[in-house]
C-alpha positions in Angstrom: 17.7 17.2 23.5 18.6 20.1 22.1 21.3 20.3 19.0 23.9 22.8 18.4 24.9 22.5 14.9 28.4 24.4 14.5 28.6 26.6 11.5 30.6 25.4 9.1 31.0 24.9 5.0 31.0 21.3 4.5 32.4 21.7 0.9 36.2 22.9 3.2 38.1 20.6 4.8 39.2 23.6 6.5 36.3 24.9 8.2 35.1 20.8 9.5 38.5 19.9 10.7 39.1 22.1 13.9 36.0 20.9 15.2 37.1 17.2 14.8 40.1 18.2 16.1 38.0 19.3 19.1 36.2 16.1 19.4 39.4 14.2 19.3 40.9 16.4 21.7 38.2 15.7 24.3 38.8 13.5 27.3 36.2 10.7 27.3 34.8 9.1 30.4 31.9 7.0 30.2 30.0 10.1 32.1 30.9 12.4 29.1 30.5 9.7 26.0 26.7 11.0 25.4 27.4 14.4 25.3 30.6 13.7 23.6 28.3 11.7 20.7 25.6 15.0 20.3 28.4 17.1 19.4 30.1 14.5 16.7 26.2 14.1 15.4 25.7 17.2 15.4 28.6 17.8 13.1 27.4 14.8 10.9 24.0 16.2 10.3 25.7 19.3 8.5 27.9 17.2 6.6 24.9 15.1 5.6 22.2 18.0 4.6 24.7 19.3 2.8 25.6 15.4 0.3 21.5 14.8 0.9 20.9 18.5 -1.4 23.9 17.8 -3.7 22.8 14.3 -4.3 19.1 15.6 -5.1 20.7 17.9 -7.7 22.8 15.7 -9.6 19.6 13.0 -9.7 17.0 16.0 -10.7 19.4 16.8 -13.6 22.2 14.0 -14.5 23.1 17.4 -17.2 23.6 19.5 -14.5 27.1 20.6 -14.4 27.5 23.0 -11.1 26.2 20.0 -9.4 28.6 17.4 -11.0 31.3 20.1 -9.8 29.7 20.2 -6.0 29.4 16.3 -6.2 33.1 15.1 -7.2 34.1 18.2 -5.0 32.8 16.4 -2.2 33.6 13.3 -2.9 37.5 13.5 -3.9 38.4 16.7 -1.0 36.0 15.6 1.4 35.2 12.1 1.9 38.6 10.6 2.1 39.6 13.0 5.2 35.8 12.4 6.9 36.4 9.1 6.3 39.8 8.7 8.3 38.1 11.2 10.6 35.2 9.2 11.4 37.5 6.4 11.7 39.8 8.0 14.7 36.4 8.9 16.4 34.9 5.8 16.1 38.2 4.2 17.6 38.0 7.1 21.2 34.5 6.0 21.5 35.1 2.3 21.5 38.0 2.7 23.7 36.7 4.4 26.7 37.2 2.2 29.8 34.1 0.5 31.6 32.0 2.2 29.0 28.4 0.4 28.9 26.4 1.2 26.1 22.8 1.9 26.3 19.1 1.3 24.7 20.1 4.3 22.6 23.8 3.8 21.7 23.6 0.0 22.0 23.4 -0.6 18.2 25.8 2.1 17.2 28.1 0.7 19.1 27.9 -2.7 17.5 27.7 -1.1 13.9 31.1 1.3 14.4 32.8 -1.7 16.2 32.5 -3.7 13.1 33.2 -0.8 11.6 36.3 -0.5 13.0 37.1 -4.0 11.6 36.5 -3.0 8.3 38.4 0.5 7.8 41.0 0.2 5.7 42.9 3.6 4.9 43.7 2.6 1.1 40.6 1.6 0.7 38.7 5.2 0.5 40.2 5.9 -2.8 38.8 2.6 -4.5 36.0 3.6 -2.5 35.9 7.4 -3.9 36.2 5.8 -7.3 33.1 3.5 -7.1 31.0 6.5 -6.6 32.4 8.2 -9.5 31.0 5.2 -11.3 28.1 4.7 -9.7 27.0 8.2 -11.1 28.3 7.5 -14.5 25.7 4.8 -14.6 23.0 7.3 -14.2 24.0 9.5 -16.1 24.0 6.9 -19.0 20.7 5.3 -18.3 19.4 9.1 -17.6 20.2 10.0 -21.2 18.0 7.1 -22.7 15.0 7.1 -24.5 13.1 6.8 -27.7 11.6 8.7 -30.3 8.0 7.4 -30.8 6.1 9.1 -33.5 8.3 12.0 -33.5 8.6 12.8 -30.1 11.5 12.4 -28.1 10.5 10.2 -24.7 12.6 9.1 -21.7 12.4 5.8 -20.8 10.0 6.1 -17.8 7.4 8.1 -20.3 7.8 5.0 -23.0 7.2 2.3 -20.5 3.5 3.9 -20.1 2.8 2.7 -23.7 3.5 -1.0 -22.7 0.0 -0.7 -21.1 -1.3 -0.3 -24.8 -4.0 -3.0 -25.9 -2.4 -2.9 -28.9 0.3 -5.7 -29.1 2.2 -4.7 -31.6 2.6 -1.4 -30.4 3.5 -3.2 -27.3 6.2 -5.2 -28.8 7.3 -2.1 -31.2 8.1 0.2 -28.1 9.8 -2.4 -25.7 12.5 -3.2 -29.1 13.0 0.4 -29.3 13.5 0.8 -25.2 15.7 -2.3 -25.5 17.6 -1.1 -28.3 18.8 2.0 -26.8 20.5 0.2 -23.7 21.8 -2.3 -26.2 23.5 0.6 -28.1 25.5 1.2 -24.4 26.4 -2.3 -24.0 29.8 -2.2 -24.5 30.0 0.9 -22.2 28.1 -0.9 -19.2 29.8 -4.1 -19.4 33.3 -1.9 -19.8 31.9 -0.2 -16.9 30.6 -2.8 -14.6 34.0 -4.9 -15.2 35.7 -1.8 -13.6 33.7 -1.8 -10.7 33.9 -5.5 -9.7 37.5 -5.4 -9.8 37.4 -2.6 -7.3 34.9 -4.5 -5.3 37.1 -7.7 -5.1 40.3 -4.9 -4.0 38.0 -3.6 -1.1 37.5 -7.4 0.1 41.3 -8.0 -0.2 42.5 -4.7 1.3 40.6 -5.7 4.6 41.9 -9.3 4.7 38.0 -11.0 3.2 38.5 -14.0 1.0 35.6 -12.3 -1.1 33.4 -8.9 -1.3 30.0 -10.9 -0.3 32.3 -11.4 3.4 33.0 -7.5 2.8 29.8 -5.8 2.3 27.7 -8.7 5.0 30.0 -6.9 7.5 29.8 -3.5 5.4 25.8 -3.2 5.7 25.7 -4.5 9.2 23.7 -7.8 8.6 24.2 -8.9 12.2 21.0 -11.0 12.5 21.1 -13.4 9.3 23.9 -14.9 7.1 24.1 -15.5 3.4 22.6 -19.5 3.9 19.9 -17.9 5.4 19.2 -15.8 2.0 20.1 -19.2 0.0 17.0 -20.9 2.2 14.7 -17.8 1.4 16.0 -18.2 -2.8 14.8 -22.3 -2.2 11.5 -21.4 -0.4 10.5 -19.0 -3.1 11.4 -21.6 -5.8 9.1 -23.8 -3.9 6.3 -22.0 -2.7 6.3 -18.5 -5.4 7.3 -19.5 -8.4 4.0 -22.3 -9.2 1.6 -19.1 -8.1 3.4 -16.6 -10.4 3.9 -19.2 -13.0 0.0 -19.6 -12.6 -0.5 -16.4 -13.0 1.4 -15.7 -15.6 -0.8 -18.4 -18.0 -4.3 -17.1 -16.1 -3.1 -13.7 -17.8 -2.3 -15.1 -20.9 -5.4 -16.6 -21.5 -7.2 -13.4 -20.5 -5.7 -11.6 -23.2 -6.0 -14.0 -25.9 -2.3 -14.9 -26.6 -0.9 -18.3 -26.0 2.4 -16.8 -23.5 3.8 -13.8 -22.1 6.1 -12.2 -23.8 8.4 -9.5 -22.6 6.6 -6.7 -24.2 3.9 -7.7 -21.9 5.9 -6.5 -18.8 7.7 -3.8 -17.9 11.8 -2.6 -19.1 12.4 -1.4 -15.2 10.1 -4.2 -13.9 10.4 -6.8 -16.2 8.4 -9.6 -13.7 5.6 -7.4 -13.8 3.1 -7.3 -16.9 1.3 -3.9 -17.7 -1.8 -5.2 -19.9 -4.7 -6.9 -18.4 -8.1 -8.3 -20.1 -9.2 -4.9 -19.7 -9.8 -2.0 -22.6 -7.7 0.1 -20.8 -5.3 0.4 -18.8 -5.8 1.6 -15.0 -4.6 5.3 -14.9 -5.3 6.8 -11.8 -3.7 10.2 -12.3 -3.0 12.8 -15.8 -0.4 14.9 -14.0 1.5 15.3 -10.8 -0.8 17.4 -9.3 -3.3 15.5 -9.4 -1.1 12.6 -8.1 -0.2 14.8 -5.1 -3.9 16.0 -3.9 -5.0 12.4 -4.3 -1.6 11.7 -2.1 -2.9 13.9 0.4 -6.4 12.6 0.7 -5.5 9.1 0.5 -2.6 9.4 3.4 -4.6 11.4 5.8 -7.4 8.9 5.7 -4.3 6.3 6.7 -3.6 8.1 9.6 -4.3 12.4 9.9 -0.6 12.6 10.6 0.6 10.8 7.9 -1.5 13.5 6.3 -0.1 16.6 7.8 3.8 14.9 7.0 2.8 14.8 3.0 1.4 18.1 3.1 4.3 19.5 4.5 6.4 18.0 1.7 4.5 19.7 -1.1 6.5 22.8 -0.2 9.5 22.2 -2.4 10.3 18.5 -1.0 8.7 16.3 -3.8 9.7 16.0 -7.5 7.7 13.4 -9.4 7.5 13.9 -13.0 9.8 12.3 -16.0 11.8 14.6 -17.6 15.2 14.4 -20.3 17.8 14.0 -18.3 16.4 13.3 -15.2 17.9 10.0 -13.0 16.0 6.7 -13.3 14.0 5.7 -10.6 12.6 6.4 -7.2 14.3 7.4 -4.0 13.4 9.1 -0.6 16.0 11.0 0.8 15.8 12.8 4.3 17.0 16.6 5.6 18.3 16.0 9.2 18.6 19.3 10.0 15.3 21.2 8.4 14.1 17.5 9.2 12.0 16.9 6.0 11.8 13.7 3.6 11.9 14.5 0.3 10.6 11.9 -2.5 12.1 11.7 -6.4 10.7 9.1 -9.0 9.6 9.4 -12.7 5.4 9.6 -12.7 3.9 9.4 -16.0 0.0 8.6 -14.9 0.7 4.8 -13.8 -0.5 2.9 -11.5 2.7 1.7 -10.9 3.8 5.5 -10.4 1.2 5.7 -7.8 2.0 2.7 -5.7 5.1 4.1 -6.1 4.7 7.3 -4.5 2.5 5.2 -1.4 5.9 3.4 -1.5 8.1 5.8 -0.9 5.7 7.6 1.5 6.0 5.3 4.0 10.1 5.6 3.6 9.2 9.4 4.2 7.0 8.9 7.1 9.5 6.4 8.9 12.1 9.3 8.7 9.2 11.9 10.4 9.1 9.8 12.8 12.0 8.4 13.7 14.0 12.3 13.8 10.8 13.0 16.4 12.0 10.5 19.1 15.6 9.9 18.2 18.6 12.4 18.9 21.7 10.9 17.4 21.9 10.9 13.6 23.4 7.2 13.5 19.3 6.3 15.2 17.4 8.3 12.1 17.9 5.1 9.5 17.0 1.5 10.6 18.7 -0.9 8.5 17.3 -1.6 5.0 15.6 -4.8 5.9 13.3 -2.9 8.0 13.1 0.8 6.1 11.7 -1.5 3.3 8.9 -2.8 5.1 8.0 0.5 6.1 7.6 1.9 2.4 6.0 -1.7 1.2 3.4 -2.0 4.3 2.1 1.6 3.6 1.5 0.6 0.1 -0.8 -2.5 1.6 -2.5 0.0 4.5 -3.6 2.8 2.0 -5.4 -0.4 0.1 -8.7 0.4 1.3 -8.8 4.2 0.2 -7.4 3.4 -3.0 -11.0 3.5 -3.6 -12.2 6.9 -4.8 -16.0 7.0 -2.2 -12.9 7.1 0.5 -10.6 9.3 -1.0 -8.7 7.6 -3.7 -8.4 7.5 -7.4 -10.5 4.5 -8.6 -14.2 3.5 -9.2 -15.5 0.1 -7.5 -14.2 -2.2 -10.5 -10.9 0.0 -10.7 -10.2 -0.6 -7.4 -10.4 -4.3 -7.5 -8.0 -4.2 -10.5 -5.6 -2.5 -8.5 -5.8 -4.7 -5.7 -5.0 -7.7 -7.7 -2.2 -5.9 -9.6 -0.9 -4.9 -6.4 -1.3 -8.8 -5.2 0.1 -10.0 -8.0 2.9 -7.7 -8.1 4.4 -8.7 -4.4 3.9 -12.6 -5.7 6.0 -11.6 -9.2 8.4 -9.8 -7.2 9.5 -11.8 -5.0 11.2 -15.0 -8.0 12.8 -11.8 -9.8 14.5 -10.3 -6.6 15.7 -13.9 -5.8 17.3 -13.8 -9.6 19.5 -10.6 -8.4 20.2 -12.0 -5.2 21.3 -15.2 -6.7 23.2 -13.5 -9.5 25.4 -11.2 -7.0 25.6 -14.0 -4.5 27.6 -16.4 -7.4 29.4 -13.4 -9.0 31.3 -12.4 -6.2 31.8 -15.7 -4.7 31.6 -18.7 -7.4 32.5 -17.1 -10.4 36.3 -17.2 -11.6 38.9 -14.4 -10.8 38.7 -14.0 -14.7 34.8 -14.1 -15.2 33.7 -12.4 -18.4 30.3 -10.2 -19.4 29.4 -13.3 -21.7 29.6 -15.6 -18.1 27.4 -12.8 -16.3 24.6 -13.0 -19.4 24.8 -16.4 -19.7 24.2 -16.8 -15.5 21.6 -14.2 -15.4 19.6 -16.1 -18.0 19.8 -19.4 -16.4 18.1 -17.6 -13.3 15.4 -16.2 -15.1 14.3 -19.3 -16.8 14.6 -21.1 -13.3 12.4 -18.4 -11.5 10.8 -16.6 -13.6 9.5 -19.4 -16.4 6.3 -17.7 -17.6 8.0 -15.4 -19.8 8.7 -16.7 -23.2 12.0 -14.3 -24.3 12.2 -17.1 -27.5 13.4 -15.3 -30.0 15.2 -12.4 -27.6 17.7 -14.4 -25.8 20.6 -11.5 -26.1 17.5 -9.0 -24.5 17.2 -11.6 -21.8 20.8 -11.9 -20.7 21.6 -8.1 -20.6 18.9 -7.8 -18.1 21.3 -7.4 -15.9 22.8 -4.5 -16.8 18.9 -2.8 -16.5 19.1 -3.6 -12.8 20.8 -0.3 -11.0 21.3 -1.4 -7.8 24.0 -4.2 -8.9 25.9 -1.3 -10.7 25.8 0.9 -7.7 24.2 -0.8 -4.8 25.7 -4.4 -4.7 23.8 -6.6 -2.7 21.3 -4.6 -1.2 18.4 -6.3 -2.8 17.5 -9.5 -0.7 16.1 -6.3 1.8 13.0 -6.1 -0.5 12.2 -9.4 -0.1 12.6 -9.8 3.6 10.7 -6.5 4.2 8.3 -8.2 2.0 7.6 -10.5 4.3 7.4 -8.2 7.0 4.5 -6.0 5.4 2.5 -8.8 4.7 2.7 -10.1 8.1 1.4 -6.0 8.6 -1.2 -6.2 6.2 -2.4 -9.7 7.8 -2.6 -7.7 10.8 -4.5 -5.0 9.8 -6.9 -6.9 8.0 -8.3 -7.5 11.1 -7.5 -4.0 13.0 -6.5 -1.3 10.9 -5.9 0.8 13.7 -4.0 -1.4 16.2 -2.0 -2.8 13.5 -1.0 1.5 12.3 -0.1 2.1 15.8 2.1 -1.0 15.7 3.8 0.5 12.7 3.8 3.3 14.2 5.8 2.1 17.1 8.3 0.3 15.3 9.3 3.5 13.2 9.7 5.8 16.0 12.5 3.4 17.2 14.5 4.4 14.3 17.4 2.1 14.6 18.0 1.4 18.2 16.9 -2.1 18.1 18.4 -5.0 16.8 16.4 -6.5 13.4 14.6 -9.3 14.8 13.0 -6.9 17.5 12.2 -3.8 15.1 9.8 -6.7 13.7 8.9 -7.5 16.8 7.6 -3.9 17.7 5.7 -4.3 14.6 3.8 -7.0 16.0 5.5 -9.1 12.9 8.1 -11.9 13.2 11.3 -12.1 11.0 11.4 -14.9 9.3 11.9 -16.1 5.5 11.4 -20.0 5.6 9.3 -22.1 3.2 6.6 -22.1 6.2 6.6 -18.2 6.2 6.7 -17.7 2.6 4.0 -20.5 1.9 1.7 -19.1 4.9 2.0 -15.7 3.2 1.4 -16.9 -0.5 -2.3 -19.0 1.3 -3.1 -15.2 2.7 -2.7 -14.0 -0.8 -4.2 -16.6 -2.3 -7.3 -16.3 -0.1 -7.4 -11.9 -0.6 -7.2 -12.5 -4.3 -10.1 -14.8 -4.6 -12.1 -12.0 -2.7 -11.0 -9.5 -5.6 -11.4 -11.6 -8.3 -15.0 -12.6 -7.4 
């Protein structure tokens, strides 16, 4: 189909609103709802291109003060009126007589009817407000770092010298990285406080006894409920936690100290370790790139199109390397209109940097493909649950040209050592995102009305001694019970964390699959992105040739397929 964006400035209220006026204006019959929904689309696209290139700026430089400008322009002129806009539009839609949806529209429809539910008018400012703080967050973790022998680093560049054999350089640069988020404490729990109050005022404002019944409704989890994520916490106590426990000794042994300590893992990944028995540790790239050529080879080898979607990223749509000032993290973000994927993250010459980048690759590619076969804007993004296991199964199904005879970065005994760390790192994962599920899940619905930052420590270290027992923190109990304050996505992305773990679950059900055909189990991927999000969860897996499910029989089925790979890499 083809689109007809209008022109307009999305940064003026008064340029957007005559052509909502228009689409409001419009008598809807069920004949004339799907051209009706191309011309509201279309007029979202521009809206979003335009958020989607100020959001990149204010995350490439958190200093950046045109940006800032564009950004709180945006979001205190225009959201609030596209909000109520959306809102009217959604309501003409869903009230057009003996209107059926369709394949297409089908899950729309069932999103902006719940939707509906939800909308509260005086609930956009409190709304408005938690963005505002949302980016004060990054901007404070953006302007941390440390000085190490008289250089300044950002925090992404000091965690690289936690891979050091040395342990007491080790231990000497986690205090310092620890340090300088203790220092903003008091401003993050300040902070944080805020925000939950105007959580609990968005769950009251739309008549929910709490703001876990809010946001379930909020990111459109239609296919499970929040016992179902309590069973998924149990089975990971049950069948996870003994095998990363186990590991976590095995590891200890290897490198000659009696425990882990926390200067043996990661600040932004503190479940998984970065030294192994090795010299050195793996570093499969010195600069960006290099990371981006070996990107190229590796991808195309995955599939030639996956190939020809990097390459055509490298022309302005990827930004990889740390710098001062620069937001934490890793994102894909996507262009609906130029129809591009752009990737942001922090490489420093990691191998966590490059399963990064095969990570959010696979969020790029699901975007490629889903714009080629979907028309409406609402189809592009499937929900999280299933985005996810479209970045985490492309990290598993570049495995085998991680190897650098077929493409990749690593020698023969390299690439075994990635495997496992790779291995290792879904089995680690998995007890650390149930400790930030778990955490959110009793903030927002068993803690008291007058719950304090002391409360949310002491909670957050109870979890990580119950799923995460093979670091030894004796010694660093305060460092421990902050860690919750170095997890972003509760500070600007409550709840959505359980989605790694399900998608999880749903790569390694891909990976099983191609272990024994690669190239059935890539066109089976295949298939299930192109159908963006015009099927209900338990179907996109489905299309995948996966099943979704997150009981103790999946999750112990899974850990014996693990179990089994490793032995072949450890051999």
């Amino acid at each position: 189909m083809k689109h007809h964006y209008p022109s307009v400035d999305p940064l003026d209220w008064n340029s957007l609103q005559p052509h909502i006026e228009s689409l409001l204006a419009t008598e809807l019959t069920p004949a004339s709802v799907r051209g009706w929904l191309q011309r509201w689309s279309d007029l979202e696209t521009v809206l979003d291109e335009e958020v989607t290139w100020i959001y990149r700026a204010i995350t490439e430089n958190t200093a950046d003060k045109e940006a800032d400008a564009r950004f709180k322009s945006i979001l205190q002129k225009i959201f609030p009126q596209w909000q109520k806009a959306k809102h009217q539009l959604k309501e003409k839609w869903l009230s057009v007589a003996d209107y059926e949806p369709d394949d297409e529209t089908g899950q729309i429809h069932r999103r902006f009817k719940a939707e509906i539910a939800l909308f509260k008018e005086e609930n956009i400012p409190v709304l408005t407000e938690l963005k505002l703080r949302s980016k004060r967050y990054q901007e404070i973790i953006g302007g941390l770092g440390i000085e190490w022998k008289g250089e300044q680093l950002t925090i992404p560049q000091a965690e690289a010298l936690l891979g050091d054999r040395d342990r007491e350089v080790r231990k000497e640069v986690w205090r310092e990285m620890i340090m300088s988020y203790l220092a903003r404490r008091t401003d993050l729990n300040a902070l944080f406080v805020e925000m939950m109050e105007k959580r609990r005022l968005l769950a009251k404002n739309a008549g929910f006894t709490n703001f876990r019944e809010y946001v379930w409704i909020n990111r459109g989890r239609f296919d499970y409920t929040p016992e179902d994520c309590l069973t998924f916490h149990d089975a990971i106590e049950q069948e996870v936690v003994p095998l990363a426990s186990d590991y976590y000794k095995t590891l200890a042994a290897q490198i000659g100290v009696d425990v882990l300590r926390p200067w043996e893992t990661g600040v932004g990944s503190p479940w998984l370790p970065t030294v192994d028995s090795h010299d050195e540790p793996l570093h499969p790239f010195d600069d960006v790139a290099e990371l981006e050529e070996a990107g190229k080879r590796i991808l195309e080898r995955v599939h030639p199109d996956f190939g020809r979607y990097f390459q055509s990223m490298r022309n302005g749509f990827l930004d990889l390397a740390s710098r001062p000032n620069k937001a934490p993290g890793g994102y894909t973000n996507s262009f609906p209109i130029s129809g591009k994927a752009y990737i942001f993250m922090n490489a420093v010459g990691t191998h966590r940097n490059f399963r990064t980048l095969m990570h959010e690759t696979g969020h790029s590619f699901h975007f490629f493909e889903a714009f080629q076969h979907q028309n409406l804007i609402w189809n592009y993004h499937p929900p999280m649950e299933f985005s996810e296991v479209a970045s985490m199964s492309m990290e598993q199904l570049s495995m085998p040209y991680w190897r650098r005879e077929r493409g990749g970065v690593y020698d023969e005994a390299d690439y075994h050592r990635a495997v496992v760390e790779q291995l290792f790192g879904v089995v680690t994962f998995l007890p650390y995102m149930a400790v930030v599920d778990k955490f959110q899940h009793w903030l927002y619905t068993e803690a008291p009305e007058d719950v304090s930052t002391d409360d949310m420590d002491a909670k957050w270290a109870a979890l990580w001694d119950r799923f995460l027992p093979g670091i030894d923190y004796t010694g660093q109990e305060t460092e421990k019970a902050t860690g919750w304050q170095r997890k972003g996505h509760i500070f600007g992305s409550p709840f959505y964390y359980i989605e790694y773990g399900l998608a999880q679950l749903g790569a390694l059900q891909v990976w099983r699959n191609a272990l024994s055909d690669q190239g059935q189990a890539i066109k089976d991927y295949r298939r299930a992105l192109a159908a963006g999000y015009t099927q209900p969860l338990p179907e996109l897996f489905r299309l995948a040739n996966t099943r979704f499910a997150f009981d103790a029989e999946m999750v112990g089925d899974l850990m014996a397929l693990i179990r089994t790979e490793l032995e072949k890499h450890l051999s």
